[in-house]
C-alpha positions as CSV (number, residue, x, y, z in Angstrom):
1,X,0.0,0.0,0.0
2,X,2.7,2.7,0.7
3,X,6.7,2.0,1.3
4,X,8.8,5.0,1.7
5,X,11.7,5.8,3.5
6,X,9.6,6.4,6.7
7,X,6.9,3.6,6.5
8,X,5.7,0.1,4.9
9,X,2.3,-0.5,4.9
10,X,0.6,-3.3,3.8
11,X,-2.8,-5.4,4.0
12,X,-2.8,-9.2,4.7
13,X,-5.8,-11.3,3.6
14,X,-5.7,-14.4,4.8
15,X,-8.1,-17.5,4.4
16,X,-9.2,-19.9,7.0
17,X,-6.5,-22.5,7.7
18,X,-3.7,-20.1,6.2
19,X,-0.4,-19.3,7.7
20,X,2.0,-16.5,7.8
21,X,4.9,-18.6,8.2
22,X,7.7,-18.3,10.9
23,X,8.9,-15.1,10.4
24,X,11.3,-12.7,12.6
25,X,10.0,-8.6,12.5
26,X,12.9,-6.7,11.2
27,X,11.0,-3.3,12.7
28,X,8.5,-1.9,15.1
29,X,5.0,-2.5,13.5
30,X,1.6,-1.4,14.7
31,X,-1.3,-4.1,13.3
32,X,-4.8,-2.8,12.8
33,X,-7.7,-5.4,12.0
34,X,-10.1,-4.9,9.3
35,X,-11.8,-8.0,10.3
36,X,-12.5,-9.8,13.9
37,X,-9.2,-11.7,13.7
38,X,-9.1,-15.3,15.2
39,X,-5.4,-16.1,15.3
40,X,-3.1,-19.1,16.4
41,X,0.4,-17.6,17.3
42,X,3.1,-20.2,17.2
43,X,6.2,-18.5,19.3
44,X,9.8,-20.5,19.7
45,X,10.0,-22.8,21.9
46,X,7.0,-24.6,21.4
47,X,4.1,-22.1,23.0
48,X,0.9,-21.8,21.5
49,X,-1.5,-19.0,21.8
50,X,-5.1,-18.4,21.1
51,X,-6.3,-15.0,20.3
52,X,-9.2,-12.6,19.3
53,X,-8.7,-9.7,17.4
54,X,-11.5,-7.5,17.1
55,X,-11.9,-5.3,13.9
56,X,-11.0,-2.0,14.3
57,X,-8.5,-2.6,17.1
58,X,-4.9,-2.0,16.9
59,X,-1.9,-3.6,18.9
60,X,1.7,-2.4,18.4
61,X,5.6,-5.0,18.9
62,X,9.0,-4.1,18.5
63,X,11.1,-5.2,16.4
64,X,12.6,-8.4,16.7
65,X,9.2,-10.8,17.4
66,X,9.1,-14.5,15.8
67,X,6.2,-16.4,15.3
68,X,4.2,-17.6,12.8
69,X,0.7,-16.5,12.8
70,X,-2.4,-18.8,11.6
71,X,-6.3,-18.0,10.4
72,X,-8.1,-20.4,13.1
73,X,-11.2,-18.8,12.2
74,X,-14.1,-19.3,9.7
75,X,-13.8,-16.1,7.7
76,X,-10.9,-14.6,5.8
77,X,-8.9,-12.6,8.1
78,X,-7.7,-9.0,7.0
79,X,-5.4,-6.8,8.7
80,X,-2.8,-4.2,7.6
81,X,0.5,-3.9,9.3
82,X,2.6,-0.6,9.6
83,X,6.4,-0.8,9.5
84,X,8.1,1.8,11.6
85,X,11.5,2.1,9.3
């Protein structure tokens, strides 16, 4: 959606059952969902977490999270994440 030398912002849409895959966050973000997001987060070491997301909410990390992130829900699940460069 944008990437300049301040920002990267862009929109996930991702379908019941459909990963992120393991990934390592390279910059502070700040995720907003456009739809109730019902997420697995896989973390190292094993943990497993469960959460709700509701549309219209944001969260922010810093740089430097791992995970990979998973549609457990029954809808497509849509957010758009901002990279602080």
């Amino acid at each position: 959606m944008i990437d300049d030398p301040r920002v990267r912002v862009t929109r996930f849409d991702f379908e019941p059952g459909a990963e992120t895959g393991w990934h390592t966050h390279a910059m502070d973000y700040v995720i907003t969902a456009v739809t109730d997001c019902h997420m697995r987060l896989d973390m190292p070491g094993g943990e497993m977490r469960e959460v709700v997301v509701p549309a219209g909410t944001a969260y922010r990390r810093e740089e430097g999270v791992e995970h990979n992130v998973i549609n457990i829900g029954d809808e497509v699940m849509s957010f758009v994440e901002v990279e602080l460069k």
